[in-house]
N, C-alpha and C positions, 0 to 999 in steps of 0.2 A: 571442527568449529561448528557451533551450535545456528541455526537457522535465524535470524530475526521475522518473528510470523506477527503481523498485525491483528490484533483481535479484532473479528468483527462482527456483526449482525448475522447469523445467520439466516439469510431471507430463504426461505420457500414459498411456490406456489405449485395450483395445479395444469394439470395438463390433460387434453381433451383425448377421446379417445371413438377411435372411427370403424370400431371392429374389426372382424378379420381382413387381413391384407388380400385382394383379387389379383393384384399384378405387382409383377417385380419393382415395378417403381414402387406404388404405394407401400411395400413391405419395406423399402428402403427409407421411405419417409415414416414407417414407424418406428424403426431401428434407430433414425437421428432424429431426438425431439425437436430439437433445433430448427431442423429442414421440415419438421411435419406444424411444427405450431406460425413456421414462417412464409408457409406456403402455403396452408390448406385451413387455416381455423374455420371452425365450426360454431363457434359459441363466441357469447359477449368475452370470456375468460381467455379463449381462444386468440380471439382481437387483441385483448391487450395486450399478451405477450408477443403475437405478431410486431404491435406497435414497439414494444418494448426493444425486440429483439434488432428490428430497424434500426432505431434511435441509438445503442448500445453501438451498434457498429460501427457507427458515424464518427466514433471519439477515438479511434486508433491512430487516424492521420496519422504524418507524423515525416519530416526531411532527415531524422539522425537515427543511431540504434540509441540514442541516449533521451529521445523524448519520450521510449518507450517505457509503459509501466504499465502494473497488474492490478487491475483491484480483485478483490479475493471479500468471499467466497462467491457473488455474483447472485442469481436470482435460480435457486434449484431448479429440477435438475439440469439447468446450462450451466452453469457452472460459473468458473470466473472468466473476466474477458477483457485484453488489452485497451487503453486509450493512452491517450498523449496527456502526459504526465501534468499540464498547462490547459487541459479539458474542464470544461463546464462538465462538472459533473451531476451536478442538481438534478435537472430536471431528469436524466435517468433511474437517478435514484428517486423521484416521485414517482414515474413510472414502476418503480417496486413496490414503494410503500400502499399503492394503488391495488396494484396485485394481489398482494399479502390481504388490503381487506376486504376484497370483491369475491377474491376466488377458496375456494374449499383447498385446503393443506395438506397433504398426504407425508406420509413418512418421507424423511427424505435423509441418506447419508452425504453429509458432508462435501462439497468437490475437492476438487483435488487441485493445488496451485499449476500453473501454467508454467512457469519459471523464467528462464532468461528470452526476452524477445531480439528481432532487430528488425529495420524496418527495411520493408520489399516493396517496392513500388508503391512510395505512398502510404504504407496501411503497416502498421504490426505484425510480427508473423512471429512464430513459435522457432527457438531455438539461437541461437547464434549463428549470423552465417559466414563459412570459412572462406574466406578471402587474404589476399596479402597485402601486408600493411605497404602503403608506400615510407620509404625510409627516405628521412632529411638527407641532405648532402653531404656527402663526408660521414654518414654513419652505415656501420656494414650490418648490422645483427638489430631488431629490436624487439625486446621482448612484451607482450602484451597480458593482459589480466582484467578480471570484473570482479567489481563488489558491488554492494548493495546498499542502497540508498531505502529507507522505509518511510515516505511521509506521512504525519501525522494530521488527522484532522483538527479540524478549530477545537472542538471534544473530544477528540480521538484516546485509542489507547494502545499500548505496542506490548509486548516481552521480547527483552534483549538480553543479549549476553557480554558484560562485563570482562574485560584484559587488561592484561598485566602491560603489554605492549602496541602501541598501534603499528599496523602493516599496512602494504599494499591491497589486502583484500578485507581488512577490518569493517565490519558492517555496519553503515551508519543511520542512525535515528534524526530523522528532519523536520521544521516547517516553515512553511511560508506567509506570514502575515501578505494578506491582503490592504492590512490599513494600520497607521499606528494606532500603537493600544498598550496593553500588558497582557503579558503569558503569564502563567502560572505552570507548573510542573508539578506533579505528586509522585513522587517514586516509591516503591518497596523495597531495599536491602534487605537481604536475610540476615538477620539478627546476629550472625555469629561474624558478618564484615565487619573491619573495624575502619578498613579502609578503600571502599567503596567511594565515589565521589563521579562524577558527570560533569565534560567539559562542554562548553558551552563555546561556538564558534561561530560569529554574524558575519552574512553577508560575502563569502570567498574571503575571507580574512584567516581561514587557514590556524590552526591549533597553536600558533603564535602571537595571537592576538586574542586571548579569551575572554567570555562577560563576566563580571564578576556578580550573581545575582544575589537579592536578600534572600538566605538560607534558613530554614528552623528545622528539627527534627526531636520527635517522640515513638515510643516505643507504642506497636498496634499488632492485628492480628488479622491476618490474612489466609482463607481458608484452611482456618484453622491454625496455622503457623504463626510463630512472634517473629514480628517484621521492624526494622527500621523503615519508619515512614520518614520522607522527606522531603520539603516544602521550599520551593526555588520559584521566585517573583521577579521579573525583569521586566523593563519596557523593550517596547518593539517598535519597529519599522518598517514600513515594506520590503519584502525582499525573502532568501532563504538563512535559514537557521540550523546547525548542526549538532547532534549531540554525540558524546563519544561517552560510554560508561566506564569509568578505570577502576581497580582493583589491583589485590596481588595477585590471583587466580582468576584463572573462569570461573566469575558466578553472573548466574541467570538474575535479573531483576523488573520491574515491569514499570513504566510510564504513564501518568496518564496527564493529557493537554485541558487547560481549559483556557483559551485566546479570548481576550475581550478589547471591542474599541476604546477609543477617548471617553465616552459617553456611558460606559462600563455594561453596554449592551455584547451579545456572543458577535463573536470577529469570524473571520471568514478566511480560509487557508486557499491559495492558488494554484498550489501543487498539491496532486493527490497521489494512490496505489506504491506497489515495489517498484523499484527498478534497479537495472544494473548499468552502473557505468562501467568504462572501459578507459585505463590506466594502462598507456606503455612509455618506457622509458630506455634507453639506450645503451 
């Protein structure tokens, strides 16, 4: 099964530099950017990502392994970095956009996603951690699993991958108005589906209860490719949103959100980043 990866911004900045290392600590603080621009800045540019890198960590909170989530790619080269899925996430991301235009850019590859978190006293932590399930009464065996949950921002934009059937581990595409309004949806089908189609599921109401939204669809071109473009308008409410891509086959197709209030100003999403829920049943 193909990954659902949220396209994002790729934010770079720079990072200060203190010459050669004299002692084992400070080599160790050059080795981890992280540790050296949060302990030791030198410079205005320095500062900020000190400030930044603070402020970032403060969003992981978190009481469940299910508040946890990833936003991706993060602020180079740190990389990406867990919050609670129910995080203000603004003002960190001003703290980038800050960045990006104060400090000098340097090359920077890509990071690398984080992946599944749970939470460890309080805070996000990297990995799943192996514990036993407590089992209801009366039940001897239960089996457990994680999928993937991708929230969308109010503008956001995703690539997913399109099934024939839904599972237990089927990857889902989200969001959550903030306030009532209308969403819009733009999708690209590859031209050669015929039957391609996205379920639309409010609120825990579960792929038995779907929206029926206004549809349109014309033929366009997408890096170069002939795409079915497709045009999905629904009002909204507070709360979460689910999407499920169907098809005969896996195929790959891409998202993109545009949420706006009453007043037809841009709307504001509550739930941000990946995450993985955790699905066991008996």
């Amino acid at each position: 099964m193909r990954r659902t990866i949220p396209l994002g911004l790729l934010l770079i900045a720079c990072t200060s530099s203190n010459g050669d290392p004299s002692t084992p600590a400070e080599a160790h603080a050059q080795i981890d950017p992280e540790a050296a621009q949060a302990t030791a800045p030198s410079d205005a540019c320095g500062r900020q990502i000190a400030e930044y890198l603070a402020e970032r960590k403060q969003l992981s909170r978190c009481e469940t392994d299910s508040d946890c989530a990833e936003l991706w790619p993060g602020l180079c080269p740190h990389g990406p970095y867990y919050i609670h899925r129910d995080a203000d996430i603004e003002p960190v991301l001003a703290l980038e956009r800050e960045i990006m235009a104060s400090c000098t850019i340097p090359d920077c590859e890509p990071p690398i996603e984080l992946g599944i978190a749970h939470c460890e006293q309080g805070v996000c932590a990297r990995g799943r951690e192996t514990k036993r399930e407590r089992l209801p009464k009366g039940i001897e065996h239960m089996s457990c699993w994680d999928y993937r949950e991708t929230w969308l921002e109010a503008d956001g934009a995703a690539t997913a991958t399109a099934s024939s059937v839904i599972n237990g581990v089927t990857p889902l595409l989200a969001i959550s108005p903030a306030s009532a309004g209308v969403l819009t949806l733009e999708l690209d089908w590859p031209a050669s589906c015929t039957d391609c189609r996205l379920l639309i599921s409010e609120h825990n109401s579960g792929m038995s209860n779907l929206i029926t939204p206004t549809a349109t669809r014309s033929e366009a071109t997408r890096n170069g490719r002939a795409v079915q473009r497709e045009r999905l308008e629904f009002p909204v409410t507070p709360g979460p949103y689910w999407f499920v891509g169907m098809a005969g086959s896996d195929t790959d197709y891409t998202v993109r959100a545009d949420l706006r209030d009453r007043e037809g100003q841009p709307g504001r999403a509550t739930r941000h980043g990946v995450g993985w829920q955790r699905m066991c049943e008996g």
